[in-house]
N, C-alpha and C positions, 0 to 999 in steps of 0.2 A: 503494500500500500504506500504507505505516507513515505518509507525507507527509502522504497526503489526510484521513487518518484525525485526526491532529497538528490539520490546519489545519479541515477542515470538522465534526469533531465535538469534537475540544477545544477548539478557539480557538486556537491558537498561529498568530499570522498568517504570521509567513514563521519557522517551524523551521529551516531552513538558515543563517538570520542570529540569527535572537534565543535560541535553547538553544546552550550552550557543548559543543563535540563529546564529550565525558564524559561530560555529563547528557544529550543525545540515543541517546549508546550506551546507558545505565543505562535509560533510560526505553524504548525497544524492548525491549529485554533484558526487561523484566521483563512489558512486555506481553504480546509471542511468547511468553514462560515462561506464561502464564497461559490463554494460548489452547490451548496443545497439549495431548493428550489424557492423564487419569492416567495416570501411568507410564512415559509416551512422552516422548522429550528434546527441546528446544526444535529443535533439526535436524529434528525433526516438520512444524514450519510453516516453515520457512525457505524450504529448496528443492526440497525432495523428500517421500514420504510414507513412511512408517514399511513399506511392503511393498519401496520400493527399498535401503531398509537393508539388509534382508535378504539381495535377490536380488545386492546390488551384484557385480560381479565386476573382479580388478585388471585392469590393459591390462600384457598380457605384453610384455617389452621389446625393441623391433624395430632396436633402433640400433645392434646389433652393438658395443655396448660403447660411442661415442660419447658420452662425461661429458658432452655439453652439452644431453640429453635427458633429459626429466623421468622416470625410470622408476625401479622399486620392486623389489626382486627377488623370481623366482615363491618362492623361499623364506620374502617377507617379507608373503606374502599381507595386506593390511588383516582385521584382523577389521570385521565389520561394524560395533559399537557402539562402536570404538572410534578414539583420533587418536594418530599417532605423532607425537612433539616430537624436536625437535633439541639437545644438550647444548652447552651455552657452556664454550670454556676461555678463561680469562682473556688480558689481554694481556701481553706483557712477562717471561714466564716464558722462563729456557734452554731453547732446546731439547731437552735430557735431562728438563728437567721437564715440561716442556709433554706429549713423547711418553710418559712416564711416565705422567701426568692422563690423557690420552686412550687409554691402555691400559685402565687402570681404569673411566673412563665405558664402556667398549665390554666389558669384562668383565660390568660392571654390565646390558648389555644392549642398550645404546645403538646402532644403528645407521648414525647421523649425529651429525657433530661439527663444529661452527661455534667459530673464531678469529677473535677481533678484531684486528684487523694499525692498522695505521698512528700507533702510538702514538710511534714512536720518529724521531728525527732525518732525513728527507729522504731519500737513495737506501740510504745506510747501514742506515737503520731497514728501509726497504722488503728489503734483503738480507737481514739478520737476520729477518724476518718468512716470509722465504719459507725458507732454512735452519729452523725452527721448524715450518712445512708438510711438509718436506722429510723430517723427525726422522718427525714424527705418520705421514704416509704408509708409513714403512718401517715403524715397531711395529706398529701397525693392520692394515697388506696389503688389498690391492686392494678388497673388499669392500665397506670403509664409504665410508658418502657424507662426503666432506668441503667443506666451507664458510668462506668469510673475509668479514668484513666489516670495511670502510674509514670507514665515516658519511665520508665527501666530505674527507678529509684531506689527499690525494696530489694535488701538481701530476700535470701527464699525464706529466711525466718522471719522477715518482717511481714513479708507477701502472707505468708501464711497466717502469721496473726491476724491479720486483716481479714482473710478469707473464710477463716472459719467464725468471726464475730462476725459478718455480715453472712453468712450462709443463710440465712432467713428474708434477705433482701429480695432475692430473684434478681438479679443485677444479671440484665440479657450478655453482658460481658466486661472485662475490666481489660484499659489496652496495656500489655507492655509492663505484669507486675514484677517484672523480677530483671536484675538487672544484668545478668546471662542463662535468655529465652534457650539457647541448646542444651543445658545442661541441668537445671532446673524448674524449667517449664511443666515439666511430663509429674512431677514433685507436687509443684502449686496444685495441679488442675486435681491430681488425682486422689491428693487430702481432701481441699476443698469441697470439690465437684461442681466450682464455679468456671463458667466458660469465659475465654481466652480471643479478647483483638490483638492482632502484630497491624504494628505502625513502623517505629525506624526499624525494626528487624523486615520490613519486606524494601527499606532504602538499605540496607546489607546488603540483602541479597542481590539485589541489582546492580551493585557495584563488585558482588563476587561473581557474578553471568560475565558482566562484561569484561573481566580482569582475566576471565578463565573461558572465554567464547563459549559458554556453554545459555542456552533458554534457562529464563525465570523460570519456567514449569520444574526444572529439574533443580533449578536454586534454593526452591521453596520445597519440593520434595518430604525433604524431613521432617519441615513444622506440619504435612497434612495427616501426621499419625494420629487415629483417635486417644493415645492416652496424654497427648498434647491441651486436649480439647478446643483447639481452634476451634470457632464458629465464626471467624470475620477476618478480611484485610483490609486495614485503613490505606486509598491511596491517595496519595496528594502528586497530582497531573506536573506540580512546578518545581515540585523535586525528584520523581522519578521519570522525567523526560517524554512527557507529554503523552497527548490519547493513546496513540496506538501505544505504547509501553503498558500502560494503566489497562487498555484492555488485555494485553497479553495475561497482567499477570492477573484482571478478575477472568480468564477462561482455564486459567490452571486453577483458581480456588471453585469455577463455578463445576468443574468436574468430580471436585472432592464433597462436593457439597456445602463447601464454604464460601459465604457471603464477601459481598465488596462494599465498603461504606468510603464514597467519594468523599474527600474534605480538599478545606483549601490552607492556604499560610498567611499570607497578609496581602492577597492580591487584590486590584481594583474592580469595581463589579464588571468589568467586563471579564477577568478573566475568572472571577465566581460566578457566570454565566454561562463561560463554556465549561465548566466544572458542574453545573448543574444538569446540562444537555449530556454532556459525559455520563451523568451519576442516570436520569432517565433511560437510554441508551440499555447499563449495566443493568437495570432494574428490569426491562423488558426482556433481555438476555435469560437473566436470571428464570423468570416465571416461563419464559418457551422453553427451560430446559428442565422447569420443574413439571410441566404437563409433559413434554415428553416421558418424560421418567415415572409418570405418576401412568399413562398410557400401557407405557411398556411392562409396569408390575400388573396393569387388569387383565393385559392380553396372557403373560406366560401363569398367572395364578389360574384363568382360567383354564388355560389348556393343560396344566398340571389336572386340575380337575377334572377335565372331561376325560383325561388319559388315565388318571385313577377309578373315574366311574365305566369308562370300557373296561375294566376289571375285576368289578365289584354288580352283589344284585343279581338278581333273576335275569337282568337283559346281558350279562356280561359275556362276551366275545372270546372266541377261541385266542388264545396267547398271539400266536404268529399276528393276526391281526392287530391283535392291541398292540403291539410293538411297530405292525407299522402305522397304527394312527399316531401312536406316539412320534414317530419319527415325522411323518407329514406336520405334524403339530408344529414340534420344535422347529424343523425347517423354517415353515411360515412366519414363526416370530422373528427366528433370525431374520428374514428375508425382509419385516417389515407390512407382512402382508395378509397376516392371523387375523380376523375381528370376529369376536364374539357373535353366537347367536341371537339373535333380537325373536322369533317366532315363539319361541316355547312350547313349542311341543315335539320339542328333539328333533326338527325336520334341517336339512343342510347338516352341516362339520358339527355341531354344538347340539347338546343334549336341554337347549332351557334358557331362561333369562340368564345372565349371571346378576350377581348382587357385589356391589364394592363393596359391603364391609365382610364379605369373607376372605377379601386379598390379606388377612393373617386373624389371627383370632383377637385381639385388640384394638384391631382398625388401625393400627399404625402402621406406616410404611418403612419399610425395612433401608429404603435408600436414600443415603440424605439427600441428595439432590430433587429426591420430587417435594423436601420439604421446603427449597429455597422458597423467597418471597423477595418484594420491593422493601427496599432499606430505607430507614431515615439517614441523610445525610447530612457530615458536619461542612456544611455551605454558611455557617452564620457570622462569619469571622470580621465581616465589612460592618457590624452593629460597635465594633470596639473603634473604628476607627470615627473620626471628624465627616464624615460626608465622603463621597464619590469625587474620584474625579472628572467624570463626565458628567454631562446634564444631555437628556435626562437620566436619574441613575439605570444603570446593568439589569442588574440582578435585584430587583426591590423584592423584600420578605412580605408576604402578602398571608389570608385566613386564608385557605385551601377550601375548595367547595365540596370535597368530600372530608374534611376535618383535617385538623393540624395546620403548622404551618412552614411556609417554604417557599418554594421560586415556580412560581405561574409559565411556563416556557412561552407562551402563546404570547403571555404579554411583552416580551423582553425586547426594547427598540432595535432597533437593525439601523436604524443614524445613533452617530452621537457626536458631542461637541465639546470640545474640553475645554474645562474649565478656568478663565483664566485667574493667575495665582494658584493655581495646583503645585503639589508638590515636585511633581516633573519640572516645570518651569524654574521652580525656585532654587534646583539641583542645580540647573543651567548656569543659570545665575551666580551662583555660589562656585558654580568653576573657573569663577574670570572671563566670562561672556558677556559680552553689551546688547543691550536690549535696541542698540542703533547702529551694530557693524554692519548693516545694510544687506541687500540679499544674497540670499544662498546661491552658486552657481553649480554647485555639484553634490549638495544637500547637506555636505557638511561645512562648506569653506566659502569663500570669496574672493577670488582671483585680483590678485596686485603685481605689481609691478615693481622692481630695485633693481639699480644699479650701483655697481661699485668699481672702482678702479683700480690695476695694478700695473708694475713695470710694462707687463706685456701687451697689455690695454686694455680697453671698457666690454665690460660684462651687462647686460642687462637680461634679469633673472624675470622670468613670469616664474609667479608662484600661486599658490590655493592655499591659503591660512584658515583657521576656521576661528581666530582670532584677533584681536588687536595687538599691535606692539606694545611693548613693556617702555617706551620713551619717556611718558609722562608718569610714571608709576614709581613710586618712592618705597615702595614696600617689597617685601625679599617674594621673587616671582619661582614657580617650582620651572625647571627649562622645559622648554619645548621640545615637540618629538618634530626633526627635521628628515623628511624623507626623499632618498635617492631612488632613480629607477634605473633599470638598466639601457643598454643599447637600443635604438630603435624604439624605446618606452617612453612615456611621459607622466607627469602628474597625475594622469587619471587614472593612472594604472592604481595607484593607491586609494581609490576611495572607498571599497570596503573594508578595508584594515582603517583607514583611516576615520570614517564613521565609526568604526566600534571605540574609536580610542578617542576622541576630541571632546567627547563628555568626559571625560576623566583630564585630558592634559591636551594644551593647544596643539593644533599640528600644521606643519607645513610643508607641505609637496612643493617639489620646487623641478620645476623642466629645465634639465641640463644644455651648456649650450650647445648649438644647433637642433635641439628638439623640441617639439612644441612650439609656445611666443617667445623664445631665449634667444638670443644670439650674445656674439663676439666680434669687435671689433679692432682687430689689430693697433697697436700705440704706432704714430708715425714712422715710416721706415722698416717697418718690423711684417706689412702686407707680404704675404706669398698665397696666391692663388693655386700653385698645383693642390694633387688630390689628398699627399701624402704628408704635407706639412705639418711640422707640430708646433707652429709656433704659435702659444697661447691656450692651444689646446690638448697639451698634455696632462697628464694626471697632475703632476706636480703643481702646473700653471692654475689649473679647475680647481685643487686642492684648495690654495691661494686664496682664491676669489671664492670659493662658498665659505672657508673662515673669516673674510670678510662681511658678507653675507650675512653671515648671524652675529660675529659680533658688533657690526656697523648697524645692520638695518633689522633683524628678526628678533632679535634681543640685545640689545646695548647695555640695559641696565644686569642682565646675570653675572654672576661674576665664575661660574661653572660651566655656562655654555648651554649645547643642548644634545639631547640624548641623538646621537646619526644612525638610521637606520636604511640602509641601501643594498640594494640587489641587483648583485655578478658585477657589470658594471659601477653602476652605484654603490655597492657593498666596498670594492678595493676603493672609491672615490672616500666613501667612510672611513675606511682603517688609513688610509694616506692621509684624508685631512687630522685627523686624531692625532696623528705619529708625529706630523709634522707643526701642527698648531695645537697642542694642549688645551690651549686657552677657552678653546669654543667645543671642546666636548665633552661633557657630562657623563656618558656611556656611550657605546657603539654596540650595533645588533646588526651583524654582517651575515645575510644572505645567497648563499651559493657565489662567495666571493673566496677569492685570493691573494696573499699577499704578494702574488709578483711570479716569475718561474726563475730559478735559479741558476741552474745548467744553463752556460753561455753558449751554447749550440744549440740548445733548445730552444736559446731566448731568441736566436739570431732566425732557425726555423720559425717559429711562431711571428716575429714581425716580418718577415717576406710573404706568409703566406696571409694575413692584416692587407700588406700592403695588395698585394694579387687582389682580394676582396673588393676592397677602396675601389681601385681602378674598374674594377667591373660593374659597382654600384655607381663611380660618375659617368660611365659612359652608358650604363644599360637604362638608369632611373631608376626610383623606390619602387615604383609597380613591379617589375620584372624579379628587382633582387629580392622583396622578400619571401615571395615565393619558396624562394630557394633557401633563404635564410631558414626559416620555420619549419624547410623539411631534413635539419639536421635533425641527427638522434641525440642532440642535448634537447631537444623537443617533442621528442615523440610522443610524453606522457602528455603535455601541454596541447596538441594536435589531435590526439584524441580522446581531449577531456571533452563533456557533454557541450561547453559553453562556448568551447573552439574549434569544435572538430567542422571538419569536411570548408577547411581555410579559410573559417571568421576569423582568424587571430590574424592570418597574412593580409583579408580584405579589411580588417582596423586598424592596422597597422599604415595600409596602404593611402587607405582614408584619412587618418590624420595628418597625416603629413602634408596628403593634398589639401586640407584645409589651412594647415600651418605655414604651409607656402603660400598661399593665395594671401593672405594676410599681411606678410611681411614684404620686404624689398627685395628684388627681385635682382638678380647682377644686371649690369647692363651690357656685358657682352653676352647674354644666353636670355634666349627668349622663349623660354621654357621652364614652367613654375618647378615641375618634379626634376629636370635635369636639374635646376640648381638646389634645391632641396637635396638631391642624392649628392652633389659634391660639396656641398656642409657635413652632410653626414659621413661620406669619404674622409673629411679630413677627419674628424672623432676618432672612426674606426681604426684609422693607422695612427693618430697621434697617442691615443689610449689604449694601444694595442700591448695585452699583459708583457711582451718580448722588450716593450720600452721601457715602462715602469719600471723603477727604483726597488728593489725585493724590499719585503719586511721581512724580517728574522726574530727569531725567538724573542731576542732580547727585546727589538723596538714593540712585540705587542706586550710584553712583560713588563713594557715600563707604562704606555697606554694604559693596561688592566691597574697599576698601582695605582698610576696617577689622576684616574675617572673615579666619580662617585658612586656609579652604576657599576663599572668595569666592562669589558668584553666578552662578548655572548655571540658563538657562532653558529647559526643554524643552516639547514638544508633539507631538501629534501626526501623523505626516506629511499626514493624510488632514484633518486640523484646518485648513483654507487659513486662516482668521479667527487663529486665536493664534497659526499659523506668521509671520503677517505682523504680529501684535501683540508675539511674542517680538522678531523681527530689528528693531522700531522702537525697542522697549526698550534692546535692547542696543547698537545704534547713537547713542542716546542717553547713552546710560552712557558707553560710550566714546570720545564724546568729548571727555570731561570728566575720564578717565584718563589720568593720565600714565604712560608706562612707567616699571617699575620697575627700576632699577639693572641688576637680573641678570635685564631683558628678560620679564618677568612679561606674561602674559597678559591682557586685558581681557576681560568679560563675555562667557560663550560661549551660543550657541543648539545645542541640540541637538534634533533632529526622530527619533521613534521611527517603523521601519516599519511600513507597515501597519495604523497605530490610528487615529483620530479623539479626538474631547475629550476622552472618558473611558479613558486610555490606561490606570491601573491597573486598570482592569476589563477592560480590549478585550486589551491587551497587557502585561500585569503581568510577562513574562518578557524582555521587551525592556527594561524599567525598570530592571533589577536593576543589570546592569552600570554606566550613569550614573550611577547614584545612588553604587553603590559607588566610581568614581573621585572623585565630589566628598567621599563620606566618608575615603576615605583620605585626602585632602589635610589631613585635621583631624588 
């Protein structure tokens, strides 16, 4: 579903590791919302279709009053469009207060009420917790469903105090008494004989599935032993990484017979909205697997029957026979295709009515699953907060017109409008954003313009900032994340790495010269037009003018610089400028970069065959060459990832430029926008070609890592084999030329993103965010 769709049509190479379970919930959420049909609620596409809304009917309750079955009273019928939630009473209240509160929510309509227990002192607290169950259960009277939850507080000796003074409660379950559920669980339930919710034990599990690639069904395995006595999993959509997750793991409990009770954490009603549509969804799930199951005990009790009455009696049947009705029998049900006789007078396969309460001599059903039902859900969590921040609210708690109370799906707006001054905004705000830096051009920045000058001559930088400069700013600024692209790249190449990080710390893309709106203008005397020139335009020259760069114009006032983060190209532009100008780097985060190639033959091969390239790019055009650029095997992952394949990366490549040319000045001996675009970019490619550059050596990035607040962080791509084995030489180099520091500091790290190859901000821009952000925080 939601997976394949992530990984083979957007690109997100491994979703389960590189979106943070938030933005996986957020990003389903909004897709599902988008697919389902006007008017119809996101529990549309989920799990069922908008005619089982309707037809849904509840599972009448067969367990003769048994609190450790999931059941809903026939008074408390679900309406179809709508979720009943469970009310929170706080912890720590007298019990006169406590059962006071809980009068009131249940006046108000409430028909389930959940108590936090385990906040108090050891067996003492656990007493006091259960006298406070004890209070609530007498005001209230037998009716409502009551609930406690522990979050993993109670030794098993405390749990158990608890449970056997409250054993007269009927407490439909308590989540999380004990504070290691593997090992003491199966202890609590089986003194007690009180039933058992898992909440963080099912956020365990799902971080032991995906650390060990095996299914939740098989993670959770162990907890579905009956001397466990599970009867429920709490899931919460924004910590265990959205719908489809949440449904995985309620179909591994809804097979065991155990329930799913959707909650949320502190989301805005919109996302306890789709947590609601989720929780409805699981709740229809539930009851179509509880009539099948309640189905399949009428069919095979009766043909047990009718196979034992071919046996039995004055009418009873030669053996051979009865053995093969029996077998016809059996077949049938297996097949799905058995149904009872309706005539009664033994005419067809069946000898008579059947009767359901002879499917066991109790009338109880032997399998849990035909006992599931619709759950109250803990959706109430927006009542603690200040208001919504949309208008009109999400998710509004409403009186249910079959009783209780909960979220109406029907009514839930499909616009909404935020709110202004909401907390979102004021985050903004609070990160050194101006509410007048004028419009977005690329959703996170604002395209400027600097120049600066050196020996060699005038640089004029197009950049994307998603900030103001720090010029008029008196107060100590955290630096900014300045980012590099590579060859043929530009500023845009960064804007999903760069959106995910500009709420947290300003950033600035900046288009290297000759690409994008940058150029170079040679200092008098110093012009050379051939292809191959490097004057001005070498690493060391470009080093130069971006430390000018930030600390003339991007940040003036820092006195650390700003964190450089660039790739292949841009990445050796980062660890050069670092090496060479201390001053304006905070950290570096280098990208399928290099410090240079050392073998003087190697380096002399490698810029011949730079310069071979050049010449073919100014005579052939950007159209022609990139083609051919992109169908190296440093791109092969890149070419056929979802987002680029079948040569969108060559046709945007190609396109930018020709817009980048059309814009700027044109030579005046070439009357052609892409010929002179391709021998701009010719000179780049041979003056920054790694065989010219200057090497870094152990030492120079050993002095870099000492000398940044951040230090040195080299990543690449996992699928990169060449820069995976160029980072580890670097950084083995570096460190050995590290001393540790006092308080055991770290040495130069390699980090490898899954799933990407070279171009990992194109291939996997969502795997980057997180690294990048831990080496920004260290500034």
């Amino acid at each position: 579903g939601v997976s394949d769709w992530l990984r083979g049509v957007v690109g997100v190479v491994d979703p389960d590791v590189s979106m943070l379970p938030s933005v996986r919930f957020a990003v389903e959420s909004a897709v599902l919302s988008a697919l389902a049909s006007p008017g119809a609620p996101l529990a549309d596409v989920l799990l069922l279709s908008a005619e089982g809304l309707e037809e849904e009917e509840p599972v009448p309750d067969s367990s003769g009053g048994d609190s450790s079955v999931h059941t809903q009273p026939e008074t408390n019928k679900p309406h179809p469009w709508s979720v009943e939630i469970n009310a929170l009473i706080e912890a720590n209240l007298t019990p006169e207060a406590a059962a006071a509160e809980a009068l009131a929510l249940v006046r108000a309509g409430h028909g389930c009420l959940k108590l936090k227990v385990a906040r108090g002192e050891g067996s003492a607290g656990a007493f006091e917790d259960a006298a406070r169950l004890r209070a609530i259960r007498d005001a209230v009277g037998p009716h409502v469903s009551l609930r406690a939850d522990a979050n993993r507080r109670w030794s098993l000796n405390d749990a158990l105090s608890f449970g056997l003074q409250a054993a007269d409660v009927r407490l439909e379950y308590i989540e999380e008494p004990v504070v290691d559920p593997a090992n003491n669980l199966a202890a609590f339930h089986c003194t007690t004989g009180v039933p058992v919710a898992l909440d963080e034990t099912v956020d365990d599990a799902f971080r032991v599935a995906l650390a060990t690639g095996t299914s939740i069904e098989k993670s959770l395995a162990e907890y579905f032993e009956p001397t466990l006595g599970v009867s429920a999993l709490v899931l919460k959509p924004s910590v265990l990484g959205g719908l489809e997750a949440c449904a995985a793991a309620a179909q591994a409990a809804r097979s065991r017979g155990v329930a799913a009770v959707v909650t949320t954490a502190f989301e805005s009603g919109v996302g306890v909205a789709a947590c609601a549509n989720l929780a409805k969804a699981l709740d229809v799930a539930a009851m179509d697997a509880a009539a099948k199951a309640r189905a399949d005990d009428t069919r095979r009790t009766e043909a047990e029957r009718l196979a034992d009455a071919a046996n039995d009696g004055e009418d009873a049947v030669p053996f051979r026979a009865s053995r093969e009705a029996r077998m016809r029998l059996m077949n049938s049900i297996d097949a799905g295709s058995f149904e009872p006789s309706s005539s009664g007078d033994g005419a067809g396969d069946g000898v008579g009515i059947y009767d359901e309460s002879s499917q066991s001599q109790s009338g109880i059903t032997h399998n849990p699953v035909a006992r599931l039902s619709a759950m109250r859900h803990g959706l109430g969590t927006g009542a603690w907060l200040d208001g919504d921040s949309v208008s009109p609210p999400a998710a509004p708690l409403t009186k249910l017109p079959g009783g209780g109370v909960g979220v109406d799906l029907a009514s839930i707006p499909r616009d909404f409008e935020i709110i202004a001054g909401s907390s979102a905004k004021a985050k903004l705000t609070g990160s050194g954003l101006s509410d007048t830096w004028g419009s977005s051009s690329s959703n996170w920045g604002t395209v400027a313009y600097h120049t600066v000058e050196t020996d060699a001559g005038v640089y004029s930088f197009r950049v994307v900032d998603s900030g103001p400069d720090d010029s008029d700013n008196s107060e100590p600024v955290f630096p900014p994340v300045v980012l590099l692209h590579g060859f043929m790249g530009g500023a845009e190449d960064w804007n999903v790495v760069a959106a995910a990080i500009a709420p947290e710390r300003r950033c600035v893309a900046v288009d290297l010269p000759s690409h994008g709106g940058s150029f170079f203008t040679p200092a008098a005397g110093k012009k050379d037009e051939s292809s191959t020139s490097s004057s001005g335009l070498d690493l060391d020259s470009v080093a130069e003018a971006v430390a000018k760069l930030i600390t003339q114009r991007v940040c003036p006032s820092s006195t650390t610089g700003a964190v450089l983060v660039g790739y292949s190209m841009g990445a050796r532009l980062a660890l050069k400028t670092a090496a060479s100008h201390p001053e304006c780097a905070a950290a570096v985060a280098s990208i399928g970069g290099s410090g240079g190639i050392r073998d003087e033959r190697q380096r002399a091969l490698r810029a011949d065959r730079d310069d071979s390239m050049a010449e073919a790019l100014a005579d052939g055009g950007v159209g022609a060459f990139v083609n051919a650029w992109y169908r190296q095997g440093l791109f092969r992952s890149l070419s056929a990832h979802p987002r680029w394949r079948d040569g969108a990366v060559a046709r945007r490549r190609a396109e930018m430029f020709e817009m980048s040319a059309s814009t700027s000045e044109v030579d005046s001996e070439v009357n052609s926008e892409d010929v002179c675009a391709a021998r701009k970019l010719a000179r780049v490619m041979s003056a920054m070609s790694p065989g010219r550059q200057t090497v870094l050596r152990g030492e120079d990035l050993a002095r870099v890592h000492r000398g940044s607040v951040g230090g040195v962080t080299l990543l690449a791509g996992e699928r990169d084999s060449k820069f995976v084995a160029t980072a580890n030489a670097m950084a083995a180099d570096a460190n050995a030329f590290l001393e540790k520091d006092e308080d055991g500091g770290d040495g130069v790290e390699v980090v490898t993103v899954p799933g990407a190859g070279h171009a990992v901000h194109l291939e996997a821009p969502e795997g980057l965010v997180l690294p990048i952000l831990r080496v920004v925080r260290r500034t």
